[in-house]
C-alpha positions in Angstrom: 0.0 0.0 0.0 2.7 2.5 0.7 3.9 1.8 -2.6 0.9 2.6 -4.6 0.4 5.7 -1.6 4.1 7.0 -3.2 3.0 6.7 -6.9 -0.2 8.4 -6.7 1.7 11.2 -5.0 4.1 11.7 -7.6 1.3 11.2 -10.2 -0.8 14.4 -8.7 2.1 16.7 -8.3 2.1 19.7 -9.2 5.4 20.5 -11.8 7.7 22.9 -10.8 10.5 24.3 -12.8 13.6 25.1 -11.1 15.5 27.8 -13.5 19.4 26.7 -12.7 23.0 28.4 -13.2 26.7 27.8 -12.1 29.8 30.2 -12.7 33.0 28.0 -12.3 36.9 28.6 -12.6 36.6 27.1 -15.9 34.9 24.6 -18.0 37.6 22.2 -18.0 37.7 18.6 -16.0 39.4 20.4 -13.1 36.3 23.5 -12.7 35.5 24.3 -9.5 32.6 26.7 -9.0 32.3 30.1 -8.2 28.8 30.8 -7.7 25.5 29.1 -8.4 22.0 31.0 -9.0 18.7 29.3 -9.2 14.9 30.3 -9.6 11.9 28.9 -9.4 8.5 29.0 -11.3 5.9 31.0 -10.4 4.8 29.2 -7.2 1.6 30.9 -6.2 0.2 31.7 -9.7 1.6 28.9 -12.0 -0.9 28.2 -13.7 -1.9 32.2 -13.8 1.3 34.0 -15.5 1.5 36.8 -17.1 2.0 37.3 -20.6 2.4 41.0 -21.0 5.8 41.3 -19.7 7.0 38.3 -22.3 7.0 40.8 -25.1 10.3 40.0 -26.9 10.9 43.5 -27.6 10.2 44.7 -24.2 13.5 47.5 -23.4 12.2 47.3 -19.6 14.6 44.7 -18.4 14.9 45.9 -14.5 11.2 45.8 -14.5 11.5 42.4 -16.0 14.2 41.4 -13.5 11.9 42.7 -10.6 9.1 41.0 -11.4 10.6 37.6 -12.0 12.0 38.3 -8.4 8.8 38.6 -7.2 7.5 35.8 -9.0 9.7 33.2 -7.8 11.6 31.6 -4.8 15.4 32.6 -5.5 18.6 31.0 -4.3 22.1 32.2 -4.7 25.3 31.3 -2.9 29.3 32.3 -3.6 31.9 29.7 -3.3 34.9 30.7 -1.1 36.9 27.8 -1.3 37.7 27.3 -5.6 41.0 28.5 -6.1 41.4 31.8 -7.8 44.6 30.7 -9.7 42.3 28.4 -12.2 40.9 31.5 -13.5 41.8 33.0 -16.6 41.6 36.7 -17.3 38.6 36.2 -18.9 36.6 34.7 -16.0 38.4 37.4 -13.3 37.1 39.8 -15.5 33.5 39.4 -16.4 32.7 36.6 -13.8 34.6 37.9 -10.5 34.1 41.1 -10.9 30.1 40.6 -10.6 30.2 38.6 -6.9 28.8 40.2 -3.7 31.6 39.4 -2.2 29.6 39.4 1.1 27.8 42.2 0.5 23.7 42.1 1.5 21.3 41.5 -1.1 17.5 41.5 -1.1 16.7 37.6 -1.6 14.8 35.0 -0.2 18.0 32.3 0.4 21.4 34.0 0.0 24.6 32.1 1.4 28.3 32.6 0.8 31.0 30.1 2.3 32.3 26.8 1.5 31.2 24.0 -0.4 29.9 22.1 2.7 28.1 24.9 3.5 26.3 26.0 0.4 25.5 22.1 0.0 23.5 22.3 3.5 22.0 25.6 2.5 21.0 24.6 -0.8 18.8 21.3 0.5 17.3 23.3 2.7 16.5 25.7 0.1 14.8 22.4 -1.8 12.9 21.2 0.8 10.3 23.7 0.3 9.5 22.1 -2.9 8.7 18.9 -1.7 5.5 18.4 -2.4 6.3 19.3 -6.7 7.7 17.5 -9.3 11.1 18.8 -9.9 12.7 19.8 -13.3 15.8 21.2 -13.3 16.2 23.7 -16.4 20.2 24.6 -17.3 21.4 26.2 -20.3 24.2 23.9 -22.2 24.3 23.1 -18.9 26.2 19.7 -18.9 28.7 20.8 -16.2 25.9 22.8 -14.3 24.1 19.6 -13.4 26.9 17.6 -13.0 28.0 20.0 -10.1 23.8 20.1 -9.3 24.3 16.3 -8.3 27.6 16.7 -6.1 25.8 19.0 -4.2 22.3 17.2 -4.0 22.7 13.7 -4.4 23.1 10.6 -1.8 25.5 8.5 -3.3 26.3 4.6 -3.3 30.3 4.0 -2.8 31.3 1.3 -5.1 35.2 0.1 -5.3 36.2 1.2 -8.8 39.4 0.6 -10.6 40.0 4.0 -11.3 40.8 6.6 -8.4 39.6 10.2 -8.4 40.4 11.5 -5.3 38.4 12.1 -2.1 36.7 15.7 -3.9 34.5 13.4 -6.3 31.6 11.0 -5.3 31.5 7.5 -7.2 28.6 5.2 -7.9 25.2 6.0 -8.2 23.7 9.6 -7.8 20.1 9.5 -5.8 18.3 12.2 -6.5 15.3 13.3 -3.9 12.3 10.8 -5.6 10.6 13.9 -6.7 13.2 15.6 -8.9 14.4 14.2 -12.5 17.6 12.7 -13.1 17.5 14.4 -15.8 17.6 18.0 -17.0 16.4 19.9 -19.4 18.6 21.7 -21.7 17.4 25.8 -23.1 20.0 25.3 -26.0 18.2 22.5 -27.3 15.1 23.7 -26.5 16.3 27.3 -28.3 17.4 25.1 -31.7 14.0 22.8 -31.6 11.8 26.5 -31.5 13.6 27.9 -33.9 14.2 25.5 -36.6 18.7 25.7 -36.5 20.8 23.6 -35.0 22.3 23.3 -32.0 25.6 25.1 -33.1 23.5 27.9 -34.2 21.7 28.5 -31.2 24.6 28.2 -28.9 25.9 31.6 -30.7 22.9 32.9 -30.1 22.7 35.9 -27.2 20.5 35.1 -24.4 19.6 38.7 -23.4 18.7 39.6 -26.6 16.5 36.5 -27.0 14.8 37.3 -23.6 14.8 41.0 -23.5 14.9 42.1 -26.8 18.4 44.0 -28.7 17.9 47.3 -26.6 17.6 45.6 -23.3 20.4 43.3 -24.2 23.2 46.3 -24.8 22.3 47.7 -21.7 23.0 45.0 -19.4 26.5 44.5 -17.7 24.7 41.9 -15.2 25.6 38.7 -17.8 28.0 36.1 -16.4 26.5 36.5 -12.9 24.9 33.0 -12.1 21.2 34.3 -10.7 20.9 36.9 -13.4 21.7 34.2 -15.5 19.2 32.0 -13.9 16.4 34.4 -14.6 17.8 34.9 -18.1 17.1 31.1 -18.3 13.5 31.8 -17.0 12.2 33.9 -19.2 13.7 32.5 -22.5 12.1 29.1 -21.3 8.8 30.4 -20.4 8.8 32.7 -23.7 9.3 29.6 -25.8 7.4 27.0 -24.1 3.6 28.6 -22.5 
């Protein structure tokens, strides 16, 4: 009975989006990350949104940005134990440079330490979204769920042949029973839409796709991991409702 009690549970679920974003060192087999943004649909009027403030050519990106604030439950936390010497120029200049750095900001889960700490912070973050049915939502996102599951999963130890060291989890990843073990990618999503491939909408710019052109040259927020979490947001929900 407490089988079939589990099943129909999952079956009557309400979905939930969760919009997701890293920043690491590097995107490299050695990346550590830096910071990690995520937001969430709609909770409270999911079914109810908006479709006004979708407008592709819509220049009013902070009233954009405030509203999906608003909208959503928000999460962002800043790393302090990656080591700064595995970042290029490139990534000290347009990734660093955007960090708190400890500095307050207005949000409803906001953490900055160490990994352990940010991994405690962040399940606490997903309890509240127990009782949905979990997709996580990345864009060309394959190391940003990878480093999803070392912070979220319960993993099986198995004795393997090769050794990675104690900073990487082996076996099998378990997910919380109400999330997917599997994400969805925007970039494929992006090249499905619009009829290209997948090359093609890779080069595409995100804040012009979300905001429109005039919003998107007046941005200097890009490469910060919760803007780019909301970035996520509203291409996804401009494309798919």
């Amino acid at each position: 009975w407490m089988v079939v009690i589990l099943t129909q549970k999952l079956f009557t679920m309400k979905k939930l989006n969760l919009y997701l974003d890293f920043e690491f060192t590097s995107l490299s087999p050695d990346a550590q990350p830096i910071s990690i943004g995520i937001v969430s649909d709609d909770i409270e009027n999911q079914d109810n949104l908006a479709n006004e403030w979708l407008d592709s050519d819509n220049p009013y990106m902070p009233f954009a940005n405030e509203l999906l604030g608003k909208m959503s439950k928000s999460f962002y936390a800043e790393f302090t134990d990656f080591d700064i010497n595995r970042c290029d120029d490139w990534v000290k200049e347009n990734v660093l440079s955007k960090l708190t750095k400890g500095k307050p900001i207005e949000l409803e889960t906001y953490a900055i330490g160490d990994t352990d700490l940010i991994k405690t912070v962040l399940k606490e973050y997903l309890e509240q979204f127990s009782d949905y049915e979990m997709q996580i939502v990345v864009d060309c996102g394959t190391w940003d769920f990878y480093w999803f599951l070392q912070l979220v999963a319960e993993w099986d130890k198995i004795d393997n042949i090769w050794h990675y060291g104690d900073d990487f989890n082996s076996g099998l990843p378990k997910l919380p029973s109400n999330t997917s073990p599997v994400p969805f990618d925007l970039n494929d999503i992006i090249a499905i839409k619009k009829g290209i491939s997948p090359k093609e909408a890779f080069d595409l710019n995100r804040e012009e796709l979300a905001f429109g052109k005039v919003a998107a040259d007046s941005t200097d927020d890009k490469h910060n991991s919760l803007w780019d979490a909301k970035v996520i947001k509203y291409i996804y929900q401009k494309l798919i409702q």
